[in-house]
C-alpha positions in Angstrom: 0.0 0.0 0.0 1.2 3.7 -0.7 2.6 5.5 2.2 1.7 9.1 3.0 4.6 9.9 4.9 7.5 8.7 6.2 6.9 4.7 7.2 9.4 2.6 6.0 9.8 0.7 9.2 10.9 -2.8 10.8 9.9 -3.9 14.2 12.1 -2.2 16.8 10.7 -2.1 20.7 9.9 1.8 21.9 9.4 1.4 25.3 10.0 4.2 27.4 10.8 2.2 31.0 11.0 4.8 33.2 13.4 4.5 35.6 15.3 1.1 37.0 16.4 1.1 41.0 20.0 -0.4 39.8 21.6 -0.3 36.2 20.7 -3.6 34.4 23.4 -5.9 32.9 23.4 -5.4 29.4 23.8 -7.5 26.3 26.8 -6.3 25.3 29.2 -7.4 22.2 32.4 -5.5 21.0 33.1 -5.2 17.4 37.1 -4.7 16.8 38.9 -2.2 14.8 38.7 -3.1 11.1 42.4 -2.2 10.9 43.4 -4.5 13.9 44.2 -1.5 16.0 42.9 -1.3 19.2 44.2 1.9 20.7 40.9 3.2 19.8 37.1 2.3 22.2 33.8 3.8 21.3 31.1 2.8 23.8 27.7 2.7 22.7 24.9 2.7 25.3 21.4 2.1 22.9 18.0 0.7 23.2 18.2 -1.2 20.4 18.5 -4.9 19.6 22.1 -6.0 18.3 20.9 -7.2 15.0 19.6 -3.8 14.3 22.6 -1.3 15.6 25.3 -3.7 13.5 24.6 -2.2 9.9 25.4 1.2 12.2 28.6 0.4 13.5 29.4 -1.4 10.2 28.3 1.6 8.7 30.9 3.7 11.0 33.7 1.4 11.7 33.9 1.6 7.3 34.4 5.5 7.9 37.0 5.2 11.1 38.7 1.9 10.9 41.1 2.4 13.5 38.1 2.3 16.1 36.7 -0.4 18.2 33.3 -0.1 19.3 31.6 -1.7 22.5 27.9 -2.4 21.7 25.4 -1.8 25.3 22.1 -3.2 24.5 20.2 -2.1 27.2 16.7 -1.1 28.5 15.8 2.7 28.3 15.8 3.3 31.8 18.9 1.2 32.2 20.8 3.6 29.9 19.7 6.7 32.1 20.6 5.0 35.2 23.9 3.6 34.3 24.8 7.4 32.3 23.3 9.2 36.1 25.2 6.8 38.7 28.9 6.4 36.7 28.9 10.5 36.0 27.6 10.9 39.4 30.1 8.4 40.9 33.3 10.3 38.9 33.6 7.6 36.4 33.6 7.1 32.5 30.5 6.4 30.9 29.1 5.8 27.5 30.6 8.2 24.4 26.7 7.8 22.9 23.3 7.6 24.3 20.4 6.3 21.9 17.6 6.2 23.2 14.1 5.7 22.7 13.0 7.3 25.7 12.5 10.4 24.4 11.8 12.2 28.0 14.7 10.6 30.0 17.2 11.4 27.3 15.9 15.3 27.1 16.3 14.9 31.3 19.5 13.9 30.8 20.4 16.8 28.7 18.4 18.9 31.3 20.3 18.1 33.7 23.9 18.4 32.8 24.5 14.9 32.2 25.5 15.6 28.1 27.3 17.7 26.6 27.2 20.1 23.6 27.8 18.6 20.4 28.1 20.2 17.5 28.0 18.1 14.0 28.0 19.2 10.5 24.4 18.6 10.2 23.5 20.6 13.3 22.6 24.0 11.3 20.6 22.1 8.8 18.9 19.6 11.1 15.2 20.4 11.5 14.5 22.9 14.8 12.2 20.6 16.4 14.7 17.5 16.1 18.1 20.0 18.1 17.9 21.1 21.5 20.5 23.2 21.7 23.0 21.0 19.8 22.9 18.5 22.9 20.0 16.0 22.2 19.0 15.3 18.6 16.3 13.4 17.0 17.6 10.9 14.5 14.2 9.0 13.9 10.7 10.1 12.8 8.1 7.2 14.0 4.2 7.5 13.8 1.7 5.4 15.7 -0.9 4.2 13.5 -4.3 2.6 13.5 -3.8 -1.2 12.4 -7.2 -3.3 11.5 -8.1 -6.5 10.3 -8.9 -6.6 6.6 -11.7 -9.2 6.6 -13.7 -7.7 9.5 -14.5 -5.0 7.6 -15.1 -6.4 4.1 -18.0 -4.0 2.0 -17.0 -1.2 4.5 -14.1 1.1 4.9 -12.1 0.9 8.6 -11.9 3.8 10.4 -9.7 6.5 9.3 -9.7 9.7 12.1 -10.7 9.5 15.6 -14.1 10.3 15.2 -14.7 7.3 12.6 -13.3 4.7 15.4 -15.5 6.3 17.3 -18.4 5.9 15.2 -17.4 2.6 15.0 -17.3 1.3 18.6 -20.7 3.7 19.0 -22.4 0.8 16.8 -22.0 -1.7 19.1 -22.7 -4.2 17.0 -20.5 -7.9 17.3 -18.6 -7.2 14.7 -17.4 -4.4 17.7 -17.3 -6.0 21.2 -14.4 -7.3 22.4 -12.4 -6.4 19.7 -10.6 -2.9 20.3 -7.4 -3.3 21.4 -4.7 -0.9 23.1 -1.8 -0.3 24.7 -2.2 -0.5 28.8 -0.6 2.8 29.5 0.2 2.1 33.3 2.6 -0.9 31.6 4.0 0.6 28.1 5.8 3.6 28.4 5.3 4.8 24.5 1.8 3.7 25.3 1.4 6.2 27.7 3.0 9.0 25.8 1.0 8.7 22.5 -2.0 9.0 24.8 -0.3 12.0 26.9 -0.2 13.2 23.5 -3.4 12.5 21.7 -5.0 14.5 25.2 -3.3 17.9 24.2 -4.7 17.8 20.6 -7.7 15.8 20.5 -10.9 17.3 23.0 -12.8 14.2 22.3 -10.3 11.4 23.9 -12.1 11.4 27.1 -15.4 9.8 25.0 -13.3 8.4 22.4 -12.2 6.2 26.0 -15.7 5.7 27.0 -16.7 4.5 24.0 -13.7 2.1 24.0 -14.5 1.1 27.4 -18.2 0.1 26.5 -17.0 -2.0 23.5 -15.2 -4.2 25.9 -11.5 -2.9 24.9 -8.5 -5.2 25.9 -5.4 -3.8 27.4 -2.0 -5.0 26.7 1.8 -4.2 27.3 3.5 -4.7 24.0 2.8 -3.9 20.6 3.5 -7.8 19.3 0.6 -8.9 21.4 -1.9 -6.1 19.5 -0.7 -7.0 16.1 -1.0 -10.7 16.8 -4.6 -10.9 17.6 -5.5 -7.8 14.7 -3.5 -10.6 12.4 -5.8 -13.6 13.3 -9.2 -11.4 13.6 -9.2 -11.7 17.3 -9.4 -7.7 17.3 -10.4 -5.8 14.9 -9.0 -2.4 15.6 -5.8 -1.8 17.1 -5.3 2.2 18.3 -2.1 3.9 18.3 0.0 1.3 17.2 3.9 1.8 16.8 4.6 2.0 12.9 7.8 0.6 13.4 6.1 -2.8 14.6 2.9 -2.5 12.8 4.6 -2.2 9.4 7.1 -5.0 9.6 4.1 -7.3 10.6 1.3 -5.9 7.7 4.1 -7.1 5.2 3.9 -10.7 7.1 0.4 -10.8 7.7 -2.1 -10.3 4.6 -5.0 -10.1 6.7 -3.4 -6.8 8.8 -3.9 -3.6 7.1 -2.7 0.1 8.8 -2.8 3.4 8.1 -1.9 6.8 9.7 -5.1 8.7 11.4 -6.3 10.8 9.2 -6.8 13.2 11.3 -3.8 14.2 13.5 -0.6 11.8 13.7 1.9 11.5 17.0 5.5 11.4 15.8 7.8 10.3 18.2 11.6 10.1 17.6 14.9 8.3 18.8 17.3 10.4 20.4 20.6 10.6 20.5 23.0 12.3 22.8 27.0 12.5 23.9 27.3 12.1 27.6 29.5 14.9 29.6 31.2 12.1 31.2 31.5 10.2 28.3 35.4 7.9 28.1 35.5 9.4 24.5 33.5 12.1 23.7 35.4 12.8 20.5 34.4 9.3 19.3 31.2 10.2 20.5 31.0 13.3 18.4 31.8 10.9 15.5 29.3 8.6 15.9 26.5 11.1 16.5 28.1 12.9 13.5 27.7 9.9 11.5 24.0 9.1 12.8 23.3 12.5 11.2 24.7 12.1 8.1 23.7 10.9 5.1 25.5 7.6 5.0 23.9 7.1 8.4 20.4 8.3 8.2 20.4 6.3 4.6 21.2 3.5 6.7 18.5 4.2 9.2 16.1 4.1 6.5 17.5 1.5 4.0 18.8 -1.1 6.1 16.7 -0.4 9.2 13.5 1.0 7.6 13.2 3.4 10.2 12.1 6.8 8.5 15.1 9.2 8.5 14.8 12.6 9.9 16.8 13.8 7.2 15.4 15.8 4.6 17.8 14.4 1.6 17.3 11.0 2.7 13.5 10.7 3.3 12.9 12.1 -0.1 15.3 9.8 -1.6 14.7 7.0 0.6 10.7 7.5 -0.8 9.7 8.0 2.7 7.6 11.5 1.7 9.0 15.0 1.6 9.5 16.5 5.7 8.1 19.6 4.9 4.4 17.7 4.2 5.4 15.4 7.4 5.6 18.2 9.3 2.3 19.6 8.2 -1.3 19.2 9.7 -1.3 15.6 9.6 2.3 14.4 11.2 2.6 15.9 14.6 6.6 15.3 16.0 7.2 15.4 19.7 9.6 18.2 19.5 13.2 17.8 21.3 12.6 19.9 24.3 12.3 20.1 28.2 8.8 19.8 27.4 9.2 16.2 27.7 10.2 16.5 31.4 6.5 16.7 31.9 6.1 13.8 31.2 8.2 12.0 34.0 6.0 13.8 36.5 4.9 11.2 38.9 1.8 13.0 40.2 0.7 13.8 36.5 1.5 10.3 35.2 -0.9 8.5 37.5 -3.4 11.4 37.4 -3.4 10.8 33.7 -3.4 6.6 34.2 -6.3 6.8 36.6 -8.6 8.9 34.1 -7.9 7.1 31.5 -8.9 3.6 33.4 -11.7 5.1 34.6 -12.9 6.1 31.5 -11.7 2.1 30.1 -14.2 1.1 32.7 -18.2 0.5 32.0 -20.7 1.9 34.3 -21.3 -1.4 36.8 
């Protein structure tokens, strides 16, 4: 199916954990200097599965092959932990943070725990994407509406907010039982999308209700939505993570998606050099090369994850940014904005209305 934007995307997890007691033991792997030197250790601390970060330091030991890197797979509260207690503690830490945690890396930058980093792409890079050349945005990721194809054979499946909510409204059978989202108090991106959807749609509190009534089924990861829209189990699956979605509609002929047609949530890995970082002119290497176009092409080649890039979307056939960037796409912009967010008080305000309004009268 045609793509109106930028969705080019393989399954990667987005989970914003937020916040470990101890800094978890990673999966870690090091890949050796290409040149068999090994004066030379870049330390990568990234919430991303091994599989998927080799092709980028592949990509950037083929520009530097004098350097080493040590791969971190870790959670995204791990990699804020580990980057808070060893600066905190007077000790080296990672030379790059990438994280999908959009709100703990932006604290992290808040905070004094990263330092300025200029790259060659900085001046260029879009202003919503650069705080203040210290965190950037190297991703562009939409959640989506994902539905199964058969359940609505002779009828079109919802398309904006108020058509899913038309939908559940019919209660019919084809309805009950058969909405399914992510349980916010559990998934971290599952909580933000909705943080977000409550600042730009007035309706979410009925849209909820009306969920609610249809008997809607909670869940923690986006692999158990996708599995049950695949089979027919659910119908409808709200605010999906393209990045998941997309890799599974090319798996499963029954599982269709699109992007609300109303108003989309874009939400972004970010990357960062630590202050305490062993390295940080390896790190300002790497991030350089994430921001390039040898590494964004990889991003959204190799990957499939859309590039923020404007060279490379277009090119990569992901959609120009300018029309991403319009009334449709909405990006979580790189700012301490996103510290709201990690508010405690507001988080389980936010939790507790939104179960309530899950819940059917009696």
């Amino acid at each position: 199916m045609p793509w109106p934007a930028p969705l080019a995307l393989v399954p990667v997890l987005l989970a914003a954990t937020l916040g470990c007691a101890l800094p978890a033991q990673a999966d870690m792997r090091v890949y050796p200097a290409i040149s068999g030197a090994g004066d030379q250790h870049l330390t990568l601390y990234m919430s991303l599965d091994e599989s998927l970060a080799r092709p980028l330091i592949e990509g950037f030991q083929t520009r530097h092959p004098d350097i080493a890197v040590r791969f971190d797979d870790l959670l995204t509260g791990a990699i804020f932990d580990r980057i808070v207690a060893e600066t905190d503690a007077g000790t080296a830490t990672a030379d790059v943070a990438f994280s999908s945690a959009m709100d703990l890396q932006i604290k992290l930058a808040n905070d004094g725990y990263a330092r300025p980093t200029p790259t060659p792409a900085s001046d260029d890079w879009p202003r919503w994407a650069n705080w203040r050349d210290t965190a950037y945005a190297i991703t562009f990721e939409p959640a989506v509406l994902v539905y199964h194809k058969p359940s609505f054979a002779g009828r079109p499946p919802p398309r904006t907010r108020f058509e899913l909510l038309d939908w559940l409204q019919g209660g019919d059978r084809q309805v009950q039982g058969r909405i399914g989202t992510y349980d916010i108090a559990r998934s971290g991106v599952g909580y933000l999308f909705l943080a977000r959807d409550q600042e730009h749609f007035f309706d979410i509190w009925n849209l909820g209700d009306a969920m609610g009534r249809a008997g809607v089924q909670q869940f923690a990861t986006s692999a158990e939505i996708l599995d049950r829209v695949a089979d027919g189990r659910l119908a409808v699956g709200y605010n999906i993570l393209g990045s998941y979605a997309a890799e599974w509609a090319r798996r499963e002929p029954d599982l269709g998606l699109h992007l609300p047609h109303d108003f989309t949530v874009v939400l972004s890995r970010v990357a960062l050099v630590p202050k305490a970082a062993a390295r940080p002119d390896l790190g300002a290497d790497f991030l350089a090369f994430l921001m390039s176009r040898d590494g964004q092409m990889i991003l959204a080649e190799k990957l499939r994850l859309p590039a923020v890039s404007l060279e490379v979307s277009a090119r990569a056939g992901q959609g120009a940014m300018p029309e991403a960037l319009g009334a449709q796409l909405r990006p979580v912009p790189i700012s301490p904005g996103l510290l709201a967010y990690l508010d405690q008080s507001r988080r389980a305000r936010l939790i507790a209305r939104w179960q309530q309004a899950l819940s059917p009268p009696g």
